[in-house]
Backbone as numpy.savetxt, mean C-alpha at the origin, in Angstrom:
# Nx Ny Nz CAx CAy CAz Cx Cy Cz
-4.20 25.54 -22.09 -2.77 25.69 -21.76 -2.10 24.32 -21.81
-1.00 24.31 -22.48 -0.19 22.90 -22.22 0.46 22.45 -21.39
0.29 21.24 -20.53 1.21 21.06 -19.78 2.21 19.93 -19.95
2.95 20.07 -21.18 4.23 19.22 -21.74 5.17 19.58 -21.22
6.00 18.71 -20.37 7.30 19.39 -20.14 8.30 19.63 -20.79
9.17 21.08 -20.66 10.72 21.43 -21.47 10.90 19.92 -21.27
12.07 20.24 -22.41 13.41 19.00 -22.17 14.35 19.22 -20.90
14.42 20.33 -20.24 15.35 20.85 -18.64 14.40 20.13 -17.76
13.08 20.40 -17.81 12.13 19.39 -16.79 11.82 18.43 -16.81
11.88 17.53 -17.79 11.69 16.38 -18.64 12.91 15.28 -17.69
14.07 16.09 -18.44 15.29 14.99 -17.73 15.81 15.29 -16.02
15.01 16.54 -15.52 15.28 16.44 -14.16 13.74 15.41 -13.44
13.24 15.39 -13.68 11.68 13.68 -13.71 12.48 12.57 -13.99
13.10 12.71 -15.10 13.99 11.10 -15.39 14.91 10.79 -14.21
15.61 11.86 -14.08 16.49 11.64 -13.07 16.22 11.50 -11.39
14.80 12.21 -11.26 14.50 11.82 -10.05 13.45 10.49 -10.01
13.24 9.99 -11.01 12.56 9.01 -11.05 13.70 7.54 -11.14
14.87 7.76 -11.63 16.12 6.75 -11.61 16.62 6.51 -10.32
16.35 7.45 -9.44 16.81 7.65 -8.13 15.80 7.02 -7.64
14.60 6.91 -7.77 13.94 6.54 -6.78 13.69 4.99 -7.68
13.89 4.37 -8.79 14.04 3.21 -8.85 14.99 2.21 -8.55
16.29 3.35 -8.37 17.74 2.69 -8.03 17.31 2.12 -6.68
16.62 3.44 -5.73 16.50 2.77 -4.54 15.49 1.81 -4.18
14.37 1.66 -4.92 13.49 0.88 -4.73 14.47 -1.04 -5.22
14.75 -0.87 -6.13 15.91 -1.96 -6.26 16.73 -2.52 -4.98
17.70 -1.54 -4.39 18.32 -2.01 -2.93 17.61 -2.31 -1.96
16.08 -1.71 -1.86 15.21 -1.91 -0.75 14.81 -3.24 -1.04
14.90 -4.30 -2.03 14.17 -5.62 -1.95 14.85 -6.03 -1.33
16.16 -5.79 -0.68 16.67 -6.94 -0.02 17.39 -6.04 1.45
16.71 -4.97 1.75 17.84 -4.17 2.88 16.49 -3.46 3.08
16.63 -2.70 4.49 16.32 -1.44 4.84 16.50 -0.46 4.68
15.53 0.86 4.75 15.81 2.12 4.60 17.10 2.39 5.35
16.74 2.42 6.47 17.51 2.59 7.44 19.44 2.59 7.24
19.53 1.06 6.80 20.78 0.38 6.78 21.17 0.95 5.02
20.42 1.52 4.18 20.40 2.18 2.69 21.73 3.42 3.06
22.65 3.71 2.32 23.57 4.72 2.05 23.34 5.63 0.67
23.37 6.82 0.87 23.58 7.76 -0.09 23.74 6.84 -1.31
25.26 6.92 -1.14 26.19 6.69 -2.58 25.93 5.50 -2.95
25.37 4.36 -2.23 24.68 3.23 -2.74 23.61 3.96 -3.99
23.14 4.21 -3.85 21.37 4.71 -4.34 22.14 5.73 -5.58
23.11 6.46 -5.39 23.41 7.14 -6.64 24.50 6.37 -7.50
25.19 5.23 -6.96 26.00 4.60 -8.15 24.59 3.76 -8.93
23.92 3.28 -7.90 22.86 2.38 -8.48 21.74 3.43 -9.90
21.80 4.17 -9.79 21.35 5.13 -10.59 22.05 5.59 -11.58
23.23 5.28 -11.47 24.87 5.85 -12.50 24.91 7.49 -12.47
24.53 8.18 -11.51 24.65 9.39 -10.73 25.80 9.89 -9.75
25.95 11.04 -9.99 26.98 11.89 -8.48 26.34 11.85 -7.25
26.76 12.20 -6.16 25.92 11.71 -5.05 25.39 13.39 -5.05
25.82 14.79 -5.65 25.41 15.87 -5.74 24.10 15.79 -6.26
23.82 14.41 -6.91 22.86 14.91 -8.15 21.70 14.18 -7.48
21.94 13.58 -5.70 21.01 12.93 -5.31 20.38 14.49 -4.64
21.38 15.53 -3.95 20.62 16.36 -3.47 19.90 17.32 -3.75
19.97 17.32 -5.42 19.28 18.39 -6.50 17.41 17.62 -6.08
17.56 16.54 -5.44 16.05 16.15 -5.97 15.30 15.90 -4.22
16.40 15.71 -3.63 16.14 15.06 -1.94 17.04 15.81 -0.90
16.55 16.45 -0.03 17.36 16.66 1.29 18.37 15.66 1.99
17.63 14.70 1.90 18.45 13.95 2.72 17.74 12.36 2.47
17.80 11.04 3.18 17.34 9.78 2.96 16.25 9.42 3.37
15.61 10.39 4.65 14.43 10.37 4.95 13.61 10.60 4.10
13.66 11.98 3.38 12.85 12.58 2.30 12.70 11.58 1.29
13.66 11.05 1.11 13.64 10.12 -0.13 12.87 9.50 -0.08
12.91 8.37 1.39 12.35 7.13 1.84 10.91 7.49 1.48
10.46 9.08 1.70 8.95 9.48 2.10 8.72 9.44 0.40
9.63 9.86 -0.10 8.75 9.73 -1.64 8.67 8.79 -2.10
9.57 7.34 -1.60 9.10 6.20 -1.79 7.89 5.56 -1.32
7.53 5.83 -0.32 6.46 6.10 -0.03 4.71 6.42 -0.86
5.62 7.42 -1.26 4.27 8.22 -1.52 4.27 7.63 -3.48
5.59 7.11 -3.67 5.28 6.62 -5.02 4.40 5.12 -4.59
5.09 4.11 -3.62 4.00 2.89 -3.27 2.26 2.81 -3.41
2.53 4.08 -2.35 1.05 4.36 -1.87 -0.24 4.70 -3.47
0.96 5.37 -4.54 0.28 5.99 -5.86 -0.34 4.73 -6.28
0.47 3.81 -6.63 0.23 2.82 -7.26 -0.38 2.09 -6.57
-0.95 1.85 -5.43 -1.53 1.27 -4.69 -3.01 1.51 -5.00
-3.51 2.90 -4.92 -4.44 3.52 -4.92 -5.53 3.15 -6.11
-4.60 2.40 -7.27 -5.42 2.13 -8.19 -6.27 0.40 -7.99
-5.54 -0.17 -7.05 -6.62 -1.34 -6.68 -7.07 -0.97 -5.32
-7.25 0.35 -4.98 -8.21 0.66 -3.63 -9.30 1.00 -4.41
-9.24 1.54 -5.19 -10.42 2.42 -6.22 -11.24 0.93 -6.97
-10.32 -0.17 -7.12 -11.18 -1.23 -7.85 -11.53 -1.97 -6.69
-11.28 -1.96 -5.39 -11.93 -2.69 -5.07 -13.03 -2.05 -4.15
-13.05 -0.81 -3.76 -14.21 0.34 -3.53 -15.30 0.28 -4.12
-14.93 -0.02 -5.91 -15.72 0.37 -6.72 -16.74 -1.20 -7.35
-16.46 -2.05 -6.30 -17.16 -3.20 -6.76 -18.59 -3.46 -6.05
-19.57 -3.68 -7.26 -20.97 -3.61 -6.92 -21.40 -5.11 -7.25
-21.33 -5.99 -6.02 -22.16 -7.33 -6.31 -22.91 -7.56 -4.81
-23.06 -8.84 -4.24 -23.30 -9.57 -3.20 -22.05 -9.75 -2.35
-21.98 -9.81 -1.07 -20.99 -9.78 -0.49 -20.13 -10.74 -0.53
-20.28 -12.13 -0.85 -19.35 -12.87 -1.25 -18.09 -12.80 -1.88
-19.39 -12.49 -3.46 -18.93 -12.11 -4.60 -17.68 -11.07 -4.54
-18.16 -9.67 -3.71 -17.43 -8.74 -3.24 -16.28 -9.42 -2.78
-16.48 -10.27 -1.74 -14.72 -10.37 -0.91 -14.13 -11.46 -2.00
-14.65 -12.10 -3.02 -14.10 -13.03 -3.91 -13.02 -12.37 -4.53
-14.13 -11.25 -5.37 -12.91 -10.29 -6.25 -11.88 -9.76 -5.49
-12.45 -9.17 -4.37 -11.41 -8.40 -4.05 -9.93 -9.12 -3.78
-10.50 -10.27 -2.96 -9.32 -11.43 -2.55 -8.53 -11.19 -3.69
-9.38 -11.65 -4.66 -8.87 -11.77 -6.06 -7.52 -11.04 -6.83
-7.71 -9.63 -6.42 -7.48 -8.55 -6.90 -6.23 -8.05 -6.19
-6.28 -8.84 -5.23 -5.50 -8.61 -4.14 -4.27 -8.82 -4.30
-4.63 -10.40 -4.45 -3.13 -11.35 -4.49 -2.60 -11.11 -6.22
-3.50 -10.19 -7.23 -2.71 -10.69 -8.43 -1.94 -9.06 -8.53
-2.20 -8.00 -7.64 -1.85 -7.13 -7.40 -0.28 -7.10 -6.31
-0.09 -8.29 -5.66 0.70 -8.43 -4.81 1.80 -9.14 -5.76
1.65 -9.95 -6.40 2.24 -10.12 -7.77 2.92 -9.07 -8.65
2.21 -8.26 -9.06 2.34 -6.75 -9.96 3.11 -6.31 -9.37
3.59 -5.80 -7.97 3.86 -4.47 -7.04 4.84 -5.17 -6.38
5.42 -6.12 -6.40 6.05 -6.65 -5.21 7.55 -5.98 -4.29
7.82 -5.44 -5.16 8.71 -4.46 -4.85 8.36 -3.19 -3.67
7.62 -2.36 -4.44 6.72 -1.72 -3.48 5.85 -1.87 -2.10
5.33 -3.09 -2.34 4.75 -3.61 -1.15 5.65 -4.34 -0.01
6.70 -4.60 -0.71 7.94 -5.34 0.38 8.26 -3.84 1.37
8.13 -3.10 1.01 8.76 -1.59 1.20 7.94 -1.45 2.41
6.56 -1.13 1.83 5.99 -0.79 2.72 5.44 -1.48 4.06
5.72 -2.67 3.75 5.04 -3.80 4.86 6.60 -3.67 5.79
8.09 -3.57 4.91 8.84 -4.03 6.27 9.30 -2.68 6.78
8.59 -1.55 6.02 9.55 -0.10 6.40 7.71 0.48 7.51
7.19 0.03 7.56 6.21 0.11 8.25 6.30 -0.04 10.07
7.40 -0.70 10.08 7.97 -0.85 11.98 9.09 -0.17 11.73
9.95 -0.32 10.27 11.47 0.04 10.23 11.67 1.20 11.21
13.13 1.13 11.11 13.89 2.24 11.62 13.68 3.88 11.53
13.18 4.17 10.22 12.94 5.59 10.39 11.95 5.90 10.74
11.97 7.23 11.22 10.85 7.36 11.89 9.48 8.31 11.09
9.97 9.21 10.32 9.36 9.64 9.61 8.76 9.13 8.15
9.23 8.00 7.47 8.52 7.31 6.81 7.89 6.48 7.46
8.07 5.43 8.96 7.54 5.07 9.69 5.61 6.05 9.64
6.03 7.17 9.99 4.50 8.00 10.01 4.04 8.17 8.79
4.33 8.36 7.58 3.89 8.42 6.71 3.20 7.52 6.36
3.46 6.00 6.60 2.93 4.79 5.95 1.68 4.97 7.19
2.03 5.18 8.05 0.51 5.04 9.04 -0.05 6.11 8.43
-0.09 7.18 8.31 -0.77 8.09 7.62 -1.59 8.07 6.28
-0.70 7.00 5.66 -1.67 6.18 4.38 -2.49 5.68 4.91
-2.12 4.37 5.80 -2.80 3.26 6.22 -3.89 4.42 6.35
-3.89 5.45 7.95 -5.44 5.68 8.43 -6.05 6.24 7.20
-5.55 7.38 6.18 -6.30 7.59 4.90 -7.23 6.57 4.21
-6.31 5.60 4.16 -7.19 4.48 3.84 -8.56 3.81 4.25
-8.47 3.76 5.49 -9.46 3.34 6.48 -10.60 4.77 6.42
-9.91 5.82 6.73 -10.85 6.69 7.03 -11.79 6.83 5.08
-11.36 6.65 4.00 -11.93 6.39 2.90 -13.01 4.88 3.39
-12.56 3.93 3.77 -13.05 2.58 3.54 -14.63 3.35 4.79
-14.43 3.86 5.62 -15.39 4.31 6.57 -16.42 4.97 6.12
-15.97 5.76 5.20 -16.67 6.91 4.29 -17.74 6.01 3.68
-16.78 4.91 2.66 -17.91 3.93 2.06 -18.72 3.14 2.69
-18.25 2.90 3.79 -19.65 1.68 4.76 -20.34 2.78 5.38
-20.64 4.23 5.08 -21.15 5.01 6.35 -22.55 5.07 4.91
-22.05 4.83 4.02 -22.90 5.21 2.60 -23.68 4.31 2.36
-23.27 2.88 2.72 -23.75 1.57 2.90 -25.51 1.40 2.95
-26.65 1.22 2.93 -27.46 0.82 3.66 -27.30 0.05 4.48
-26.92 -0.94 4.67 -26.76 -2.43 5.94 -25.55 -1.36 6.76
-25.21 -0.10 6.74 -24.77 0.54 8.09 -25.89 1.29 8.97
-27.02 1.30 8.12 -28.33 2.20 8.73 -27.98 1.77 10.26
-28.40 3.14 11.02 -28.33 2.21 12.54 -26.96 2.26 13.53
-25.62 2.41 12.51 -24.67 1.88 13.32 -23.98 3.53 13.76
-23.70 3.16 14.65 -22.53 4.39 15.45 -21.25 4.58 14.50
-21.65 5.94 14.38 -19.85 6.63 13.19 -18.38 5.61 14.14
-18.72 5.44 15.32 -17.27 5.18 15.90 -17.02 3.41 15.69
-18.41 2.86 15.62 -18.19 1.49 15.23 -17.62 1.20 14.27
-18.44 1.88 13.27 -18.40 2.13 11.59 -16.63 1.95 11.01
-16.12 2.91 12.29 -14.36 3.52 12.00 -13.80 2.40 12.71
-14.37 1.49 13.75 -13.76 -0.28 14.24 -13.79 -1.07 13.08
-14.71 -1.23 12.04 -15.26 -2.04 11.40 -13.95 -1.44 10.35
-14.01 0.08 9.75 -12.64 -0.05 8.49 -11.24 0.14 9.01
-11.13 0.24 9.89 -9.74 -0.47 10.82 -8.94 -1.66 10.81
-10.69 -2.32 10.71 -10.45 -3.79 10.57 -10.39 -4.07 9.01
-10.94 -3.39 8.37 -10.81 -3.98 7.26 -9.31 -3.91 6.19
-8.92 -2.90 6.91 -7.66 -2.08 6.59 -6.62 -3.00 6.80
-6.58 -3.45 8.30 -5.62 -4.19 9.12 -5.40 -5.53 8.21
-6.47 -6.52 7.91 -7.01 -7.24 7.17 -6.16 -7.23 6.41
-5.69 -5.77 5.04 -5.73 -6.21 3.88 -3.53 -5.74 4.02
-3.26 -5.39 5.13 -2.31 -5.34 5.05 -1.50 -6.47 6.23
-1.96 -7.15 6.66 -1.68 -8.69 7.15 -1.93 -9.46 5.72
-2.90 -10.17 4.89 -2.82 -10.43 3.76 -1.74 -10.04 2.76
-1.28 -8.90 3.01 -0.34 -8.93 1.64 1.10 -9.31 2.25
1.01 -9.17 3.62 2.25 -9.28 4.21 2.60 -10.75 4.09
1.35 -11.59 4.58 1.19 -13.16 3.81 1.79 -13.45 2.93
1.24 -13.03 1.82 1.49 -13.32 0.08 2.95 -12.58 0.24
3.59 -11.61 0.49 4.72 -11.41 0.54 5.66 -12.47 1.02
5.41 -13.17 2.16 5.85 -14.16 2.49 6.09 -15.24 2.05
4.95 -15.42 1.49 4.75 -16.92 0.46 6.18 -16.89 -0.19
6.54 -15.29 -1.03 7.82 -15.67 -2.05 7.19 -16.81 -3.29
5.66 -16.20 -4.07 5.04 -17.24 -5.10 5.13 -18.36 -4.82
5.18 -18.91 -3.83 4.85 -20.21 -3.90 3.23 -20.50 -3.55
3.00 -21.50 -4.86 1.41 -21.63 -5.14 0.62 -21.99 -3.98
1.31 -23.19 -3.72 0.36 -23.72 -2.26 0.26 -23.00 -0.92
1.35 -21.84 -0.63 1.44 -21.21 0.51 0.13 -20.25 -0.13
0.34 -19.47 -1.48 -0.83 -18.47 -1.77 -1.97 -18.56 -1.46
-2.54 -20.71 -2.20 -3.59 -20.75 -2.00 -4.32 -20.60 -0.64
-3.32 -21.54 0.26 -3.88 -21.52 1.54 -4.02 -19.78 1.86
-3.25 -19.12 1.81 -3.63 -17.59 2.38 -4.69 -17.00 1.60
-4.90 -16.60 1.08 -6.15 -16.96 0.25 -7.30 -17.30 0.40
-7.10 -18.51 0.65 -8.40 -19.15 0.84 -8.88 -18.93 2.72
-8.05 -18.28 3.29 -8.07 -18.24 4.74 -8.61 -16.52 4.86
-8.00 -15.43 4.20 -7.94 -14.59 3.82 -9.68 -14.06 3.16
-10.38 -15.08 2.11 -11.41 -14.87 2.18 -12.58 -15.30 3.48
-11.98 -16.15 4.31 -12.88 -17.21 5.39 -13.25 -15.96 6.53
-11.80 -15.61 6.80 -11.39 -14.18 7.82 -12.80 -13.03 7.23
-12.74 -12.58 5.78 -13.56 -11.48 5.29 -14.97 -12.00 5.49
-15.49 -13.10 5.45 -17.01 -13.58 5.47 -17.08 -13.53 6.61
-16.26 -14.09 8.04 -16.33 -13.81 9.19 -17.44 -12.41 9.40
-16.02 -11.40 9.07 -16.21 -10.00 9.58 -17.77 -9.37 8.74
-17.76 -10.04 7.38 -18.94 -9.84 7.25 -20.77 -10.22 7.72
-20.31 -11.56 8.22 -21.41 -11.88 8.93 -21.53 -11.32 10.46
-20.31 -11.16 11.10 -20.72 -10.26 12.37 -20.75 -8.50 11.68
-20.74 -8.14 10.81 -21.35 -6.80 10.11 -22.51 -7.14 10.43
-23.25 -8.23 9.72 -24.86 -7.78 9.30 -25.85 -8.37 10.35
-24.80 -8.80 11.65 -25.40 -8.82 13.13 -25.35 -7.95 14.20
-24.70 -6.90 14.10 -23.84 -6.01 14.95 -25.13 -5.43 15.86
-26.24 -4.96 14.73 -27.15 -4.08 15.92 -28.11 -5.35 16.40
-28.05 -6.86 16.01 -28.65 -7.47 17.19 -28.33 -7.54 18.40
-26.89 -7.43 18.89 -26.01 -7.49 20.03 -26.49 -6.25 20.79
């Protein structure tokens, strides 16, 4: 069976996808919150009717901004899940992967790091709702671990909490920086110090 879309479904995707770039645009420099309708549909070259063919209202929106961040996100959770070396090595790349990804996305990740306390309340839950998805995945993988043999499921879920917390303080960093090289490196290089930490009290935990 094909799944190509008509040209009627085709340009109602374009159009809800213009909408949600118009607004991702105003969000680099404003809040959801403080965001207006008719802002988001001139920015789109849209009727403000043609915002409610696709969204209820600004919350909904905010949430599919959201859930578009979180998409694109997902593809350096999967690369850095999916890395098989020595643990160093491991937090090297990932560092790695991190900051050239914070680069790529910056738009998106501004979103989510400052709409994460913001004002609304229901994208407010949504982004925690990623976040714990996240963690509760990162848990899944250290429960699979060998060097978890031994450890308590509830530690296990302290340990990707932390690792979680970790990687969204880090980008909030590099967000900060605003590319500047020497602020990167130092976060970075602090950013991997923090991960060897947590990894060497990992592979001590059941001496304690």
């Amino acid at each position: 069976m094909s799944h190509t879309l008509g040209p009627r479904q085709s340009q109602k995707q374009q159009t809800r996808q213009s909408l949600l770039d118009a607004g991702m645009r105003l969000l680099d420099h404003q809040g959801l919150s403080s965001l207006g309708l008719r802002e988001v549909t001139r920015e789109a070259g849209l009727t403000p009717s043609g915002f409610y063919r696709h969204f209820p209202d600004l919350p909904a929106f905010g949430m599919a901004l959201v859930e578009e961040s979180f998409g694109s996100l997902r593809t350096l959770v999967r690369a850095i899940r999916a890395e098989q070396a020595g643990p160093d090595e491991v937090i090297d790349r990932s560092i790695d992967l991190l900051a050239r990804y914070v680069h790529e996305h910056r738009a998106n990740l501004r979103f989510l790091v400052r709409e994460r306390h913001g004002g609304v309340r229901p994208v407010r839950q949504a982004i925690a709702a990623r976040i714990r998805q996240f963690a509760d995945d990162l848990a899944d993988d250290l429960a699979a671990q060998p060097e978890s043999a031994g450890w308590d499921p509830e530690d296990l879920r302290v340990l990707a909490d932390l690792y979680a917390d970790h990687t969204v303080t880090t980008v909030a960093a590099l967000l900060e920086a605003e590319g500047d090289p020497e602020d990167e490196r130092r976060i970075v290089a602090t950013a991997r110090r923090q991960l060897r930490l947590i990894s060497i009290g990992r592979r001590h935990w059941l001496d304690t």
